[in-house]
N, C-alpha and C positions, 0 to 999 in steps of 0.2 A: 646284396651287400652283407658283408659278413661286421653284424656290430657287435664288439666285444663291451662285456659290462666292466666299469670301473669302480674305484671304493676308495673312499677319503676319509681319514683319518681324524678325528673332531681333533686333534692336535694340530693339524695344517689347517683348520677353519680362521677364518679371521676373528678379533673379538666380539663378542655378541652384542647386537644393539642394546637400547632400554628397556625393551620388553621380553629379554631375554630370547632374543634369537640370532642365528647363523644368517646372513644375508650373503647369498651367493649367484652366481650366471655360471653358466659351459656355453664349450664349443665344440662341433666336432669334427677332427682333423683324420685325414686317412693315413697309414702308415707310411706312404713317403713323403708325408706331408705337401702335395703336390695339389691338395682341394682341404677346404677349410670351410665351414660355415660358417655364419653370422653366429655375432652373442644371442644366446635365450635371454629373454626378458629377466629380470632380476624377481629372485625367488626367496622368499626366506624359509628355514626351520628353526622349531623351536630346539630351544639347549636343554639338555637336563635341570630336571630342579634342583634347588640349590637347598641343600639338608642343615637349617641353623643347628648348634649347638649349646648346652651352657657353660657358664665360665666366668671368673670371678678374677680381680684382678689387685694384689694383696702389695700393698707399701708396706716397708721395714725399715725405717732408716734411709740409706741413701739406695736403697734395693728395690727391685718393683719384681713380682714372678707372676706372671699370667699360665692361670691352671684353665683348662678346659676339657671336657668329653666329648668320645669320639669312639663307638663302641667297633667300627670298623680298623681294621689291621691294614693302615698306613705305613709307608716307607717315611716319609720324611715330608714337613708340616713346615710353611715360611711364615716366619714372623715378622708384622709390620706395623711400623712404630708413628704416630704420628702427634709432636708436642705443642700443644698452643694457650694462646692467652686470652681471656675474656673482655671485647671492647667495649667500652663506655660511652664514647664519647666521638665525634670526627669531622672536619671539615675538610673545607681546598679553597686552597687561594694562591693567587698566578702559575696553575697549574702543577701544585705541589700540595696532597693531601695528606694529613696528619689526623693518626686516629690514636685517642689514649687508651691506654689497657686498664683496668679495675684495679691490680698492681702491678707494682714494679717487675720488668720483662729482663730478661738477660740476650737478646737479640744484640746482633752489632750491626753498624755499616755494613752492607756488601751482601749480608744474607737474603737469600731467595725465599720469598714468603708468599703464604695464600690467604686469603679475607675473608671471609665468609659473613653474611648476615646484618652486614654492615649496611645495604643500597647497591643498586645497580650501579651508581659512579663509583663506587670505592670495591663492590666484590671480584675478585679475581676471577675472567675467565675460565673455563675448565679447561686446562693443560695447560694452562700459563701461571706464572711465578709476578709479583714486583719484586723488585730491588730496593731495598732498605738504602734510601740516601742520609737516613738522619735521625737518631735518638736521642731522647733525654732518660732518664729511668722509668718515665709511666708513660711515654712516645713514642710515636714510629712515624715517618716519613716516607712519602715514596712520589716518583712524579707522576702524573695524571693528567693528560692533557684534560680541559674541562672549562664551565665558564666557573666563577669563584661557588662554593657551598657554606654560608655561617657552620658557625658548629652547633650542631643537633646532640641530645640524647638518643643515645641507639637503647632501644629495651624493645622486646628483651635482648641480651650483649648478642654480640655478633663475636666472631671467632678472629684472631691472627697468628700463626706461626708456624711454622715448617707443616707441609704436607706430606702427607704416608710416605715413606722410604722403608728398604728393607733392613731387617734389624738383623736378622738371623734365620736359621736352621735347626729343629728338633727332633729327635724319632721319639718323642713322648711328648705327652699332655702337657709338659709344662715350658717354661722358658722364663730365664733372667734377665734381666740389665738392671743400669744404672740409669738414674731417674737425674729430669730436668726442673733444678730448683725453681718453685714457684712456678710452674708451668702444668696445665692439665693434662691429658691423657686420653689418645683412642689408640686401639688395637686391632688389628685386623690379622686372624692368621688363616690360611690357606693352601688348599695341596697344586700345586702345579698353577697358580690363578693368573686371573686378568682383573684388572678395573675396571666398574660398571657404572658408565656415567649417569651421574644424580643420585645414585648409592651409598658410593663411596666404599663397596663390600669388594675386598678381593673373593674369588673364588675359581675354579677350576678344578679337572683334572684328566691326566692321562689313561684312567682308567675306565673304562665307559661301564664295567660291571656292577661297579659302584656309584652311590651316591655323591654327590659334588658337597662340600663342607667351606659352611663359610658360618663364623666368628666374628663377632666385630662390640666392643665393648668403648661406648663411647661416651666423654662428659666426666671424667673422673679426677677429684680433686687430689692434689700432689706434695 
């Protein structure tokens, strides 16, 4: 049997589990595809390690520019942005929980938010969003199926408001935006990345000669 060797491209891998690796199975099929084997048992490898950098991240007014180093010669770095509010406070009662912020949030009805830190009833799944059904200025609502919870002190705060979205594109160390009043601040910038659940680190890339870079600057007051 003539077996020809093949090669995969860590870009067509899937993303890497939590211990950083590639989890994959083959098959192998003959060229009239006319006989097939069984899947191989499921196999993993490890991913590259993932090279932090430092980085500092500077309010101006209504400006924010995140600087960081990166002594390798990169094409283009994504930036990702993610704004939230520190909780205080939180219950549920007939299946509608309410958690208040430390201050006043600019969140509205309809926005897709994530929890963090708050309790197993009120933290948002990983890949999943609530829906914001209700604000006051230091509130947030959202439904919950659940039986009633008084309301607790959450300490230390647990976290709410938009999770990582991509902000942008840079062929340099640094990058700008506009900043979200009274809201804090994490960053995460990365070449080619994926999300690494429990993390929260983007990182990737296409180039396997180099070192994978991942950034992430979190907790920073706004």
């Amino acid at each position: 049997m003539n077996i020809k060797n093949a090669k995969i491209s860590s870009r067509n891998l899937p993303p890497v589990n939590e211990n950083n690796e590639y989890t994959y199975r083959y098959r192998i099929t003959s060229e009239d595809r006319n006989r097939i084997s069984e899947w191989s048992p499921i196999k993993t490898i490890a991913a590259p390690e993932v090279t932090l950098v430092d980085g500092d991240v500077v309010v101006s007014g209504n400006s924010i520019t995140a600087t960081w180093s990166d002594e390798n010669n990169r094409p283009n770095y994504d930036v990702f942005v993610k704004f939230y509010f520190l909780v205080s406070k939180a219950s549920l009662t007939s299946n509608v929980a309410t958690i208040h912020t430390t201050i006043d949030h600019n969140l509205v009805v309809g926005d897709k938010i994530v929890v963090s830190g708050v309790g197993s009833v009120f933290n948002t799944p990983e890949g999943e969003t609530h829906t914001v059904t209700a604000v006051t200025d230091d509130t947030i609502s959202f439904n919950k199926a659940n039986t009633n919870v008084a309301e607790f002190n959450v300490s230390p705060n647990g976290q709410v408001g938009l999770d990582y979205f991509y902000h942008g594109t840079t062929p340099i160390h640094t990058y700008s935006f506009i900043k979200k009043t009274g809201s804090r601040l994490a960053v995460a910038i990365q070449v080619e990345g994926i999300l690494v659940d429990g993390t929260k680190v983007f990182y990737g890339t296409n180039d396997t000669t180099n070192p994978l870079l991942a950034y992430s600057l979190v907790d920073k007051p706004l």
